[in-house]
VOPAKE-727292 format. One record per residue (C-alpha): residue in three letters; x, y, z. Coordinates in steps of 0.25 Angstrom, whole numbers, plus 5000, padded with zeros to 4 digits. Last residue first. Example, Ala and Ser with C-alpha at 12.3 -4.5 7.8 and 13.67 -1.06 7.14 Angstrom:
BEGIN
SER505549965029;ALA504949825031;
END
This chain:
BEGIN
UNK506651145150;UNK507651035147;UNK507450935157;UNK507350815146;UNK508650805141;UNK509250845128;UNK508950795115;UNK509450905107;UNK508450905097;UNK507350845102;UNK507550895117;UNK507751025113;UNK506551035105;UNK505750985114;UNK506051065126;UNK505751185117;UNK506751295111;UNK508151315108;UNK509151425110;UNK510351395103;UNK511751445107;UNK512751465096;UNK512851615098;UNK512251625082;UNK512751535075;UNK514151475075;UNK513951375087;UNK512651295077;UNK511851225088;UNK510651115085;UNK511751015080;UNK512751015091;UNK511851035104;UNK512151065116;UNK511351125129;UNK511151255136;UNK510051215144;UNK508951335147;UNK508451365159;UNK507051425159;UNK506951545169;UNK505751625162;UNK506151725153;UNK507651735156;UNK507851595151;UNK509251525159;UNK510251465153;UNK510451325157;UNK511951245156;UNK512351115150;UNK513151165140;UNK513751315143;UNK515051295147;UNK515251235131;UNK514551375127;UNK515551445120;UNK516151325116;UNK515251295106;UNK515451135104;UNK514351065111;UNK513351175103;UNK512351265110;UNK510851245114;UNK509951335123;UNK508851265130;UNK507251285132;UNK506951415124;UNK505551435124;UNK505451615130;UNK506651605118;UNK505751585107;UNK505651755103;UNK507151735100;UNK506951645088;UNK508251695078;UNK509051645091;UNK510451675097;UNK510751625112;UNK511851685121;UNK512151615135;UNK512251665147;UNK513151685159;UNK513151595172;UNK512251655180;UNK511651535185;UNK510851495173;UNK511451575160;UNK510751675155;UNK510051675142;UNK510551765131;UNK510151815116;UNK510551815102;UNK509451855091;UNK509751785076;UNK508851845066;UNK508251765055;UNK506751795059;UNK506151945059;UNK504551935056;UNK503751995043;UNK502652085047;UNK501152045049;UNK501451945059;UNK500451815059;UNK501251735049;UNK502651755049;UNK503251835035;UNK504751835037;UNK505851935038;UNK507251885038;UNK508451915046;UNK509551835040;UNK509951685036;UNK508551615037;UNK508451485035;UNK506751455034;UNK506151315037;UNK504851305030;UNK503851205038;UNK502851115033;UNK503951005034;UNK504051025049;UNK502651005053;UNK501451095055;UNK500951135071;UNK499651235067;UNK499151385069;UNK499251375052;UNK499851505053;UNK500751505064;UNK501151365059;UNK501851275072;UNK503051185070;UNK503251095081;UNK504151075092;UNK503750955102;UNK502850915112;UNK502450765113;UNK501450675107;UNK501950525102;UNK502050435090;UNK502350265089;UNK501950255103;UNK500950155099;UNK499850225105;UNK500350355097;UNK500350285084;UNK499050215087;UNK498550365089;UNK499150415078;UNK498750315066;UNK497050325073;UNK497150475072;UNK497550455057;UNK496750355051;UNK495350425056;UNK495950555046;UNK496150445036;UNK494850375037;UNK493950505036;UNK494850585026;UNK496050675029;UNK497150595024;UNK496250575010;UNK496150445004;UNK495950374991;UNK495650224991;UNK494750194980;UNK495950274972;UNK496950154973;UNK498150224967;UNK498950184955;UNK499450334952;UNK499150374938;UNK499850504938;UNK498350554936;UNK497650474946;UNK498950554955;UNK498450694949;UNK496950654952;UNK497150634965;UNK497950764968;UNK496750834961;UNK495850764970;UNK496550804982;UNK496650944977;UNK495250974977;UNK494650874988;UNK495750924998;UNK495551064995;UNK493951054998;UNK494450955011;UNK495351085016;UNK494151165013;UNK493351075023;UNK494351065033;UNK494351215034;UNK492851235035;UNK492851115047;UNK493951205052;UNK493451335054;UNK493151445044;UNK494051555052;UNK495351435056;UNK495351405044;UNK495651555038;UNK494551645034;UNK495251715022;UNK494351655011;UNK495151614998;UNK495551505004;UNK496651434995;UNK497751485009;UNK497051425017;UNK496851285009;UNK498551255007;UNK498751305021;UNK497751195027;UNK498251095014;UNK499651095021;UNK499151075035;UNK498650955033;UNK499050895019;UNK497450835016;UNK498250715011;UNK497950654998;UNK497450504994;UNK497850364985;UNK498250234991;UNK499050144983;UNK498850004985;UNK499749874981;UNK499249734980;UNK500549674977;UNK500649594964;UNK501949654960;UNK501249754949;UNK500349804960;UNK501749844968;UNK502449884956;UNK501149984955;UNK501350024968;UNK502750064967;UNK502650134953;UNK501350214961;UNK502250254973;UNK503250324963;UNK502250384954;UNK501550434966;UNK502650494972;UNK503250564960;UNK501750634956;UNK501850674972;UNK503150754966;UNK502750804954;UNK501350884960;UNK500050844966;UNK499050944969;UNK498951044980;UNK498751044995;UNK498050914994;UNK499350834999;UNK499650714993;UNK499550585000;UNK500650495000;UNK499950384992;UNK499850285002;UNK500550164998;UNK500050005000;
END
């Protein structure tokens, strides 16, 4: 049996999907000719988030989702679904993809969005997947946690100006602001340089590398936050750190994080 991946209903197929199933059909078809009773399932994925922004920004209307209500909503998303999904369809009939057609099936459909629920619970009571808090990307826009692929990852070399949804004026990013935190005990300080200093009230550790010997006295130690009294473990770390940039101290944020990618122990607060 293969699944057609499901192709997204934001918009019609183009040379890649066209790859896959000519790729997937030459294996099913050897399959058939090999005397195996071989299936090929046919459908299209509502796409989530992906076909959210794709419908908003087709209203003509300016009454957002969230104005006409989600039954409203999910009923224009469905409209979308029936005109594009059928035109996807129609493009893989066209490649003359070996589908079974009487088994055509949509993600979000009665039996599907039953199918789902069901997968992660027994996943969850066979210990397979888990809850717990952890970093995630959140869309000020959309009002909604999306996941890593969806995200564009900008390298900015200088000050830059950039449109951010909800201010009516672009905002500063790409500027490098040095700061200190004193020392616990009265021992000195230690300088940290950030392009996010509005995150310092959640800064939870302070990382340099093994190897900078300005701070080698330093490893081990707790600065102290002068907002509320958090103390804040200076600890190592060879790959997070670059010594040449900025003062070679990194401020870093959430008990999570640092316990992911540093792998410290437990008591960090």
């Amino acid at each position: 049996v293969i699944v057609l991946p499901p192709p997204n209903v934001t918009a019609a197929l183009h040379i890649g999907h066209a790859l896959t199933a000519a790729i997937e059909d030459a294996m099913i078809r050897w399959r058939r000719m090999s005397g195996y009773n071989a299936l090929w399932v046919p459908g299209v994925d509502h796409a989530g988030i992906a076909t959210q922004v794709v419908v908003e920004k087709k209203r003509e209307r300016k009454l957002t989702r969230h104005d006409i209500g989600r039954d409203k909503f999910i009923s224009e998303v469905l409209e979308w679904k029936d005109q594009y999904g059928g035109t996807i369809l129609n493009q893989l009939r066209r490649l003359g993809a070996s589908l079974d057609w009487s088994r055509e099936c949509f993600t979000m459909d009665e039996k599907r969005s039953k199918a789902v629920p069901e997968a992660f619970v027994r996943l969850y009571k066979d210990g397979l997947i888990y809850r717990d808090y952890r970093l995630v990307d959140w869309d000020c826009t959309l009002l909604t946690a999306i996941s890593d692929i969806e995200v564009d990852h900008l390298d900015l070399k200088e000050e830059t100006m950039l449109n951010v949804p909800g201010y009516s004026t672009p905002v500063q990013f790409g500027v490098l602001i040095s700061f200190t935190y004193p020392l616990e005990g009265g021992l000195g300080e230690i300088i940290v340089a950030t392009t996010r200093i509005e995150t310092m009230l959640g800064d939870s550790a302070i990382a340099v590398h093994p190897e900078d010997k300005r701070y080698k006295h330093r490893h081990g130690r707790y600065a102290i936050h002068p907002f509320h009294g958090r103390k804040l473990k200076i600890i190592c770390d060879a790959v997070l750190v670059d010594p040449t940039f900025g003062t070679g101290a990194v401020k870093l944020l959430h008990q999570p994080m640092i316990q992911m990618t540093l792998r410290l122990e437990s008591d960090i607060t």
